[in-house]
C-alpha atoms as one frame of an Amber mdcrd trajectory, in Angstrom:
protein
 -17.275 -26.675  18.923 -18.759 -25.513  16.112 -20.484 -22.626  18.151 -16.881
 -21.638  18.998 -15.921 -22.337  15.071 -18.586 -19.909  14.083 -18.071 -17.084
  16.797 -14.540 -16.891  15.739 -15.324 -16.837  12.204 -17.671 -13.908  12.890
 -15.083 -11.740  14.950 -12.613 -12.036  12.351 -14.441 -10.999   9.063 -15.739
  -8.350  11.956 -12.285  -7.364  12.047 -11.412  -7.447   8.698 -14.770  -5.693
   7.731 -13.475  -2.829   9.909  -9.907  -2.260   8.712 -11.348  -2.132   5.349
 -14.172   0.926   6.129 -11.313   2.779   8.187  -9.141   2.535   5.502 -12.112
   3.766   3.161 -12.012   6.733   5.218  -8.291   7.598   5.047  -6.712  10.555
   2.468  -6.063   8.509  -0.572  -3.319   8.722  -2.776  -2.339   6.560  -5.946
   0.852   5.090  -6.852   0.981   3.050 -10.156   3.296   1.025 -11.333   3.253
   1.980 -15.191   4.328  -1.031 -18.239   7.479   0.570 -18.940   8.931  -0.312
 -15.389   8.503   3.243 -13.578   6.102   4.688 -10.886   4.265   7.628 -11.260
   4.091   9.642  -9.608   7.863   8.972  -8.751   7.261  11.488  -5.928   4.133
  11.123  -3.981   3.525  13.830  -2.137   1.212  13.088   1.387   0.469  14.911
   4.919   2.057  13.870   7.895  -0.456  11.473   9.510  -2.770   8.619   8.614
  -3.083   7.958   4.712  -4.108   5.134   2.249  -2.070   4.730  -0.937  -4.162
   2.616  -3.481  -1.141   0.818  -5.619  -1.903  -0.005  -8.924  -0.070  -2.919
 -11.196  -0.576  -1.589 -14.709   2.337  -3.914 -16.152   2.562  -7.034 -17.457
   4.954  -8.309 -14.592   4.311  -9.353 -10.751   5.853  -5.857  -8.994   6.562
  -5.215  -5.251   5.823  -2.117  -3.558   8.972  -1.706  -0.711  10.064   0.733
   1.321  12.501   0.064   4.391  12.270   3.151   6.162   8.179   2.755   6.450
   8.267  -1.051   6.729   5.624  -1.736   3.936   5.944  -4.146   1.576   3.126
  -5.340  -1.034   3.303  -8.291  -4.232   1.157  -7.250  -6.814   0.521  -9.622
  -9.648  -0.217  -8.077 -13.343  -2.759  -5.598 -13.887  -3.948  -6.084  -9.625
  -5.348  -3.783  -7.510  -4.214  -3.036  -3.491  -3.494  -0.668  -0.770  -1.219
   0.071   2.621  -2.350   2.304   5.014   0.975   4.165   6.368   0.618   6.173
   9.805   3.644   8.931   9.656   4.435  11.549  11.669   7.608  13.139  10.845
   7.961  15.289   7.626  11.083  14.151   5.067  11.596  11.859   2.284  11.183
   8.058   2.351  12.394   6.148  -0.788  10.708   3.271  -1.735  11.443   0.693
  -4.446   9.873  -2.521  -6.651  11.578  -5.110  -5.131  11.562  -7.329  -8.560
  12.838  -4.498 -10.229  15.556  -2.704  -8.311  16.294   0.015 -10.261  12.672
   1.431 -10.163  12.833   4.187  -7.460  10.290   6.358  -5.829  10.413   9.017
  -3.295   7.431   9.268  -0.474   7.570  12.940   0.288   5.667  13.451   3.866
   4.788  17.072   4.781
């Protein structure tokens, strides 16, 4: 049992250990979530494709990164760190929003 216990243990932090060094090797872009409630940049521009965006809480206030049309969502509490990884193909514009603060827009603009 606890052979089984550990093997499992090991596959998953495995796992994890590997979604974290292929996201290391994604483009990166940065999206921050500034103190007076507004993103910038308020339009990210990204290639179509595979791509990181490292999201950045610089307020004093939890914030959620949303977007509908990607289906990403991410709770940041104040002043935290994070990332999605977003696989796109299609060029356009995909708005995304703070979900605690619904009148702070953004606009993902995928080439």
């Amino acid at each position: 049992m606890r052979r089984g216990l550990a093997g499992l243990l090991l596959a998953v932090g495995f796992l994890l250990g590997m979604g974290a060094a292929q996201a290391e090797d994604l483009p990166t872009f940065t999206l921050t979530f500034k103190p007076d409630g507004t993103f910038e940049p308020a339009r990210l521009q990204v290639p179509a494709g595979r791509f990181k965006i490292n999201l950045i809480n610089a307020s004093k206030e939890p914030v959620e990164f949303e977007s509908i049309p990607l289906r990403k969502e991410k709770v940041l509490g104040p002043g935290v760190q994070s990332f999605v990884v977003i696989t796109i193909s299609r060029p356009g514009e995909y708005p995304f929003f703070d979900d605690f603060h619904s009148n702070v827009k953004g606009t993902l603009v995928v080439k």
